[in-house]
C-alpha positions as CSV (number, residue, x, y, z in Angstrom):
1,X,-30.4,-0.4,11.4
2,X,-28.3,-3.6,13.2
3,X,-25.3,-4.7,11.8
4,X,-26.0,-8.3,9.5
5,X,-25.1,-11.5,12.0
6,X,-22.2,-13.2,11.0
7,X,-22.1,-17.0,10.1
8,X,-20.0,-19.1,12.3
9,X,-17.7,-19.3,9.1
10,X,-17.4,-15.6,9.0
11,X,-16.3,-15.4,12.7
12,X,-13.7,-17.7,12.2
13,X,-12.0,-15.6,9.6
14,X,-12.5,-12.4,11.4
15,X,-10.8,-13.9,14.5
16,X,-8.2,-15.2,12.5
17,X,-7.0,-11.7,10.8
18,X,-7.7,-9.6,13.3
19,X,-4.7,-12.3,15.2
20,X,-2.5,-11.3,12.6
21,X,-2.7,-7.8,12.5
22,X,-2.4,-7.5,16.8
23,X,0.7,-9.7,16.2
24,X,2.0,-7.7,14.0
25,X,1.7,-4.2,15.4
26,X,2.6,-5.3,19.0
27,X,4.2,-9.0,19.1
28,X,6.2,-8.0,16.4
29,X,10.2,-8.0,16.8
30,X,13.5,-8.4,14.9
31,X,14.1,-11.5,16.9
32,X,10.5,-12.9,16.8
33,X,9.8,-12.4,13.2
34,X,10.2,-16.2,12.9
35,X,7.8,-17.3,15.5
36,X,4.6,-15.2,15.0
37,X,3.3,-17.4,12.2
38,X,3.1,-21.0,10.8
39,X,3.2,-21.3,6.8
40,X,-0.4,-22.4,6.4
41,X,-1.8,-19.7,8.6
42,X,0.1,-17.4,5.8
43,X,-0.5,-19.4,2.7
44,X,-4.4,-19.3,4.1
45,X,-4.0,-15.6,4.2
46,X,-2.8,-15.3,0.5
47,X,-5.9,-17.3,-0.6
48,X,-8.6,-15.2,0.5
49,X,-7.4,-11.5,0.2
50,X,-6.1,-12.6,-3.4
51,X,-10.2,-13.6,-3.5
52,X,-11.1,-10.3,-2.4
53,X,-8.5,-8.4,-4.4
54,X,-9.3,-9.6,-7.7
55,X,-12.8,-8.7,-7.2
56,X,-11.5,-5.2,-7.7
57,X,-10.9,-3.6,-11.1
58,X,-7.5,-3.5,-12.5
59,X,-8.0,0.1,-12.4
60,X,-9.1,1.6,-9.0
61,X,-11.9,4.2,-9.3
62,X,-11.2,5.9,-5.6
63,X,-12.5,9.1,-3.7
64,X,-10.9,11.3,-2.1
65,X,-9.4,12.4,1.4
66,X,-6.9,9.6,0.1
67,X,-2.3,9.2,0.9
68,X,-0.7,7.9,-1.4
69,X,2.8,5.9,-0.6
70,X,4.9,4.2,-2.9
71,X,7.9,1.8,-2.5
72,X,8.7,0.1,0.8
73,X,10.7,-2.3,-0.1
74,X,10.7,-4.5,2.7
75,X,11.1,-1.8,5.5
76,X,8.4,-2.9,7.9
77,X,9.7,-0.6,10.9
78,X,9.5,2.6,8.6
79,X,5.8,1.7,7.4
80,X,5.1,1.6,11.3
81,X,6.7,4.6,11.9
82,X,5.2,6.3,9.0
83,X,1.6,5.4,10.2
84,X,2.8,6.6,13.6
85,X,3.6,10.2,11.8
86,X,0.9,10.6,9.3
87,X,-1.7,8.2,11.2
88,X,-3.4,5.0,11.0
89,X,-5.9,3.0,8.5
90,X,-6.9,2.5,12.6
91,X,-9.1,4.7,15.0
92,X,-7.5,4.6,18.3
93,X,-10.4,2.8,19.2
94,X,-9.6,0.2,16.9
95,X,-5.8,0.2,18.1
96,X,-6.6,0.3,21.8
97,X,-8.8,-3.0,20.8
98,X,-6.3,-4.7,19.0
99,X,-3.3,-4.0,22.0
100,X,-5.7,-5.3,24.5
101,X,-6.7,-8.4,22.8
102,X,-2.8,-9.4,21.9
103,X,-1.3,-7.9,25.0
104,X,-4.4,-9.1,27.4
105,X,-4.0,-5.3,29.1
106,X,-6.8,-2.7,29.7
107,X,-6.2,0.8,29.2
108,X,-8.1,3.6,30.9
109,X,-11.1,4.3,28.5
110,X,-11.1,7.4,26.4
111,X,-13.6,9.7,25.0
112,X,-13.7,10.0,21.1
113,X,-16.5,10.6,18.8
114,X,-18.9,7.5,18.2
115,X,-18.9,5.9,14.8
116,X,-22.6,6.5,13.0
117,X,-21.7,2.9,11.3
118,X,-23.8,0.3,12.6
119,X,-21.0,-2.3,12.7
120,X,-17.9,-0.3,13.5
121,X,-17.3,-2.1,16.6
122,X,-13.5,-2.9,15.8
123,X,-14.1,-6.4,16.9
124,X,-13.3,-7.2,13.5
125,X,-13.2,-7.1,10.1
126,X,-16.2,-6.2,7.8
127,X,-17.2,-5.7,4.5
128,X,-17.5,-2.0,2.4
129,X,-20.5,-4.2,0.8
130,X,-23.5,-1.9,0.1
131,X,-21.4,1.5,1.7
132,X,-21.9,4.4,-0.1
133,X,-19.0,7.2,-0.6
134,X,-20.5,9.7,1.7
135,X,-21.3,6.9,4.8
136,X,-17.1,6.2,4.1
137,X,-16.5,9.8,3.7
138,X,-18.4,10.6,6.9
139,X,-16.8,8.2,9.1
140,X,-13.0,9.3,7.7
141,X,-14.2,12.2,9.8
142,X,-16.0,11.3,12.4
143,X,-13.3,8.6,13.8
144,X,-10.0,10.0,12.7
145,X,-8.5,7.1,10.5
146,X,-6.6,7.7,7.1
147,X,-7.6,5.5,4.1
148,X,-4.3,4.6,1.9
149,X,-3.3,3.5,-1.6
150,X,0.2,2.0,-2.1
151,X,1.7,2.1,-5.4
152,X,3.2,-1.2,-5.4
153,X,6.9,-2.7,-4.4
154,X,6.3,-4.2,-1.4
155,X,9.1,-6.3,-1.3
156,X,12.7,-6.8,-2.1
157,X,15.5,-5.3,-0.7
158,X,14.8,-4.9,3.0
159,X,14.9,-7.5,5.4
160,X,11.3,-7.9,6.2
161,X,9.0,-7.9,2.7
162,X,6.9,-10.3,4.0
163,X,5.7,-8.3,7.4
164,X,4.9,-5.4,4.9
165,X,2.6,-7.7,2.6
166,X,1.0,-9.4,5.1
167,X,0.2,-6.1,7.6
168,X,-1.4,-4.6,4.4
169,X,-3.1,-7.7,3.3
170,X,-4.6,-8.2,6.9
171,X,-5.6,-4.7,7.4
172,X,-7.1,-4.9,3.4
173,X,-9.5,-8.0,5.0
174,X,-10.3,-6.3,7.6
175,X,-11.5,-2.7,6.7
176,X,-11.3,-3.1,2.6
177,X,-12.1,0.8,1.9
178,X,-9.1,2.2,4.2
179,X,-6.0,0.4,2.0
180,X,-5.6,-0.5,-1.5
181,X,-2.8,-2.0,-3.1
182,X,-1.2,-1.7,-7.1
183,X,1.3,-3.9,-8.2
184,X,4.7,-3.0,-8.7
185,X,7.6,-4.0,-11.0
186,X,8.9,-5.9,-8.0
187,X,5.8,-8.2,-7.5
188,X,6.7,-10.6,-10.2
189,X,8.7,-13.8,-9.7
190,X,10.8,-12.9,-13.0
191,X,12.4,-9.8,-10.3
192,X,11.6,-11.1,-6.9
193,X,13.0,-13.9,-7.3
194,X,16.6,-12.3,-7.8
195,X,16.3,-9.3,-5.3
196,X,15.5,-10.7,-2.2
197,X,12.1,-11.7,-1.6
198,X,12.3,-15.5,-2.8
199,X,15.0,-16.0,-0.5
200,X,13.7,-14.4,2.8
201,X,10.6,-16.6,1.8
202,X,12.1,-19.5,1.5
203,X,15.0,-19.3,4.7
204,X,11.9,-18.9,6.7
205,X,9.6,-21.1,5.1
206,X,9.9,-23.0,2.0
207,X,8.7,-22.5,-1.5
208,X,5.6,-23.8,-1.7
209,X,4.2,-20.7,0.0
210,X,6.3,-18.4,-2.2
211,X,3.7,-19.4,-4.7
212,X,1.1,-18.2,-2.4
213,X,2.6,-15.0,-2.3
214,X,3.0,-14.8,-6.3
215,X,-0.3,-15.8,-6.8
216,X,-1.8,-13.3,-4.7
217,X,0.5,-10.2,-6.5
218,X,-0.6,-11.9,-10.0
219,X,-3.9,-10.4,-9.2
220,X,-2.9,-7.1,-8.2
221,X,-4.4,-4.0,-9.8
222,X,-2.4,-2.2,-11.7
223,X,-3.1,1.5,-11.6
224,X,-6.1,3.7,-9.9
225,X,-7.9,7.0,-10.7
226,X,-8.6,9.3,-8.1
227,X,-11.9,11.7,-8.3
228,X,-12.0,11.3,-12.1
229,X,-8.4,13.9,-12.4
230,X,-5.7,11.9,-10.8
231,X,-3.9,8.6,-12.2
232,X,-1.7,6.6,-10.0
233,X,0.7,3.7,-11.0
234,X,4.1,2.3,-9.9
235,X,6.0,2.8,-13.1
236,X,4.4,5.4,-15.4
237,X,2.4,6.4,-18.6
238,X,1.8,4.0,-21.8
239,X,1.8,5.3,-25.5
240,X,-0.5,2.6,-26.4
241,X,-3.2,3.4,-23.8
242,X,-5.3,5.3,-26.0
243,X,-8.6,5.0,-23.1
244,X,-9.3,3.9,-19.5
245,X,-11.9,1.4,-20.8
246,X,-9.0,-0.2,-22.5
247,X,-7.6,-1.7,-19.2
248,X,-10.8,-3.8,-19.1
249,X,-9.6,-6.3,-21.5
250,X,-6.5,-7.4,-19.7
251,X,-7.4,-10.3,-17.5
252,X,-6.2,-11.5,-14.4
253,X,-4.2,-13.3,-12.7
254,X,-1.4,-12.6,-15.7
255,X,2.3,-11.8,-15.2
256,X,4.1,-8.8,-16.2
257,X,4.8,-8.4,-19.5
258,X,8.6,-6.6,-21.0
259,X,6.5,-4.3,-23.1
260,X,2.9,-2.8,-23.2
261,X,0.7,-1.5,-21.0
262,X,1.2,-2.8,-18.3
263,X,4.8,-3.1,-18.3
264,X,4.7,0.4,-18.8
265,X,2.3,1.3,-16.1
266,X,5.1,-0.6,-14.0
267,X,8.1,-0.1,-14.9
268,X,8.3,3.3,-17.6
269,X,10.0,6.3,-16.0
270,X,9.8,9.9,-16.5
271,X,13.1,12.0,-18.5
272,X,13.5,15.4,-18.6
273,X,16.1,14.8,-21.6
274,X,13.4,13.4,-24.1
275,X,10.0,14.7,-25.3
276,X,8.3,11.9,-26.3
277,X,9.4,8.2,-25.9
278,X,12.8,7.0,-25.7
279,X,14.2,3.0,-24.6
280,X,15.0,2.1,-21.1
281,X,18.2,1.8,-19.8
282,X,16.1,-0.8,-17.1
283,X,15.4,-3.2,-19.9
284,X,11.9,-2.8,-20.1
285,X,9.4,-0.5,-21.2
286,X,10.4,2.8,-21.8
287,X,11.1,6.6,-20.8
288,X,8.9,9.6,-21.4
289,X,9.0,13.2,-21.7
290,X,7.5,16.1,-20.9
291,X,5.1,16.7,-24.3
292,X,4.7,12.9,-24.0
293,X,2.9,13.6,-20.5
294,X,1.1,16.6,-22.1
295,X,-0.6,14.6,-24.6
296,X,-1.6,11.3,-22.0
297,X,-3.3,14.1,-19.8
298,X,-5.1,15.3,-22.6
299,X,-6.0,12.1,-24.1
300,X,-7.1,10.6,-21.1
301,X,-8.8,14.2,-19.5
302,X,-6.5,13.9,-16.3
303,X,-4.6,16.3,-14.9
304,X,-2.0,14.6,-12.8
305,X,-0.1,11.8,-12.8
306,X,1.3,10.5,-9.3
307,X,3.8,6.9,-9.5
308,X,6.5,6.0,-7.9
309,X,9.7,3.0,-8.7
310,X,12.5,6.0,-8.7
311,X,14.5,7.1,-5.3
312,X,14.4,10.5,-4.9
313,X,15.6,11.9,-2.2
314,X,13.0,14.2,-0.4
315,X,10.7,11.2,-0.9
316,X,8.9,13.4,-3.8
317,X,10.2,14.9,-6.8
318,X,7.8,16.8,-9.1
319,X,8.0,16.7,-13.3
320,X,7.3,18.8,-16.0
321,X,5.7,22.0,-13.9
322,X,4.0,19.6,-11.3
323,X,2.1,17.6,-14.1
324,X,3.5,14.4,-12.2
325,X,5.1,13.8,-8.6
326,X,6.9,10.7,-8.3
327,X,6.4,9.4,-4.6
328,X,9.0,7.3,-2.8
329,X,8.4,6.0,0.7
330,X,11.4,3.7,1.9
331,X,13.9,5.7,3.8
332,X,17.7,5.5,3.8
333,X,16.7,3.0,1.0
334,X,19.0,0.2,0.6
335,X,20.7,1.5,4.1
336,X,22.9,3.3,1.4
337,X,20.9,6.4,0.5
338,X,20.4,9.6,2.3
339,X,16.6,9.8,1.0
340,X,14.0,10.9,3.0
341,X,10.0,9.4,2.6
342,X,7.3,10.8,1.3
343,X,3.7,11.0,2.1
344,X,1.2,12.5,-0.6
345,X,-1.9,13.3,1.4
346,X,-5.2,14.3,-0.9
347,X,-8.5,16.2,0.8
348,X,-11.5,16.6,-0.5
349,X,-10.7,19.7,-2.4
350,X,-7.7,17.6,-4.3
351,X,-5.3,20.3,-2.7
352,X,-2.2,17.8,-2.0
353,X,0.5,17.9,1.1
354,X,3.4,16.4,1.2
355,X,4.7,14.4,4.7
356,X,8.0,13.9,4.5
357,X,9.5,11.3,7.0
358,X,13.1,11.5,8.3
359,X,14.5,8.5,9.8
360,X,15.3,8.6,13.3
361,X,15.3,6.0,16.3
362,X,11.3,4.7,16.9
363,X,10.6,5.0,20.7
364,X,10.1,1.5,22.8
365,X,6.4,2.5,23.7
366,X,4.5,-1.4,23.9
367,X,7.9,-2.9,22.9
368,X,9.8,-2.7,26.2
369,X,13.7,-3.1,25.6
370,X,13.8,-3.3,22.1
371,X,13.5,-0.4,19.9
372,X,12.4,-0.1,16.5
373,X,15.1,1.5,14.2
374,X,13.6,4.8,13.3
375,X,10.9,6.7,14.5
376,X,9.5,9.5,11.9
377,X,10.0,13.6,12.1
378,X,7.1,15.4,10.4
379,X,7.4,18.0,7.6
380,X,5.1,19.9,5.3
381,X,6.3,21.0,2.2
């Protein structure tokens, strides 16, 4: 079966993201960060992946091998060098492609197992339209990429929030089944507009496409469920969410809220020193204990929560006998913590490992002189 022809349209756009993500993964620099991109190339890019993320549910329904990351915060060298450690939503095909194509270089060709995809010819990017979960399955392992779902907080903090949302929003275009994206507490102008994020916006652009940005996040989903068992979010569990179906009558676009669902799903925490629900120090939402978590599991049939929002400092931090893991994924956070990243990677067989990613200096491989800051050191736990 041939792949379906693309209108001229449809060309256009393909061209135009697959420029974005070469430039970003090897044009990209500290110095050059200003000169990659014009402000309507990025407010453009904001329109149509907020078209093809709110298409989704507001609750992901998502199969498994599946890693799960949560906060960056802006750190666009460590999410490089974390997809250097723990691997790509890329083949090396696809890479190779992309390097020759923004570099204009050839490298020597290398032998790697054909895709059975009609149109996996990395010339582009293509729809999961009409793909069933064993064709996506199948080719996970047949080429060797990793599919991902970030828990949300993209931005703030670090210097570079907007290379982070716009790699992931590119690469979502492009190859919509290999990265999904929740929304965090920090992707709401009543936060990001005080931690960083409106201002690195608007020193290198201007407003106007800070509300591109915002608009895009407003449609963000706000949880996902993995193989039926596992419920991801940023913040953490509601006590009004008494079913999934439930999250079906919130509607989208819509700002986050101080309390309810989905300020809990966003911004509630976990405490060992309550059992049920106790007020936030944060302002928002709540905490919630152990028996608290007991009874969401039950009442929902899971058996695991995964979220993230909270440093910890091996990049993973389990609760109440391994009932939840709270995932954390920006390194030396802040450049004031000693925290490590984590990684949760999910097979088939839900059995979960844990990459943990220490900061260390990135090699200069495709970037001549300059160096990234940190390059990653792999551990299983």
């Amino acid at each position: 079966m041939s792949a379906p022809k693309l209108t001229d349209s449809q060309k256009k756009v393909r061209g135009f993201v697959n420029r974005i993500i070469g430039k970003l993964m090897f044009k990209w620099k500290h110095t050059t960060s200003m000169e990659l991109f014009c402000a309507a190339e990025l407010a453009e890019l904001c329109i149509r992946a907020r078209e093809l993320i709110w298409a989704e549910p507001i609750c992901l329904k998502l199969e498994t091998p599946i890693c799960v990351m949560g906060d960056l915060h802006g750190q666009f060298d460590d999410l490089l060098g974390m997809w250097d450690s723990n691997g790509w939503p890329l083949t090396e095909k696809e890479r190779n492609w992309f390097m020759e194509k923004t570099l204009k270089t050839k490298r020597m060709p290398r032998t790697e197992p054909k895709s059975s995809q009609p149109d996996s010819n990395p010339n582009g990017p293509r729809s999961s339209g009409g793909r069933d979960e064993k064709s996506v399955l199948k080719e996970v392992k047949d080429l060797g990429y990793k599919r991902y779902l970030f828990l949300g907080d993209y931005v703030d903090r670090g210097m570079y929030s907007m290379e982070v949302v716009i790699l992931l929003i590119a690469i979502k275009m492009a190859y919509p089944d290999r990265v999904y994206m929740l929304r965090g507490n920090h992707e709401s102008r009543s936060v990001n507009c005080h931690y960083g994020f409106y201002r690195e916006v608007t020193r290198r652009y201007d407003a106007k496409l800070y509300e591109y940005f915002s608009d895009l996040f407003n449609v963000f989903p706000f949880c996902a469920i993995i193989e039926d068992t596992i419920m991801c979010m940023h913040g953490g569990i509601s006590e009004k969410l008494m079913n999934l179906s439930q999250l079906a009558l919130y509607k989208r676009p819509v700002e986050i809220p101080d309390m309810g669902v989905l300020a809990d799903l966003t911004w509630a925490d976990p405490d060992p020193t309550v059992k049920l629900y106790a007020p936030s120090s944060r302002g928002a939402s709540s905490v919630f204990g152990s028996q608290a978590l007991r009874e969401f599991l039950k009442r929902l049939n899971l058996r695991l929560v995964i979220r993230a929002h909270q440093v910890v400092e091996d990049g993973y931090e389990f609760f109440d006998n391994r009932r939840l893991i709270t995932v954390f994924s920006a390194p030396n956070y802040c450049g004031q913590n000693d925290n490590s990243a984590g990684i949760l990677c999910i097979d088939q067989s839900l059995k979960i490992s844990i990459v943990v990613y220490r900061p260390m200096v990135r090699d200069k491989k495709f970037f001549g002189k300059e160096k990234r800051t940190k390059i990653p050191a792999r551990g299983n736990e």
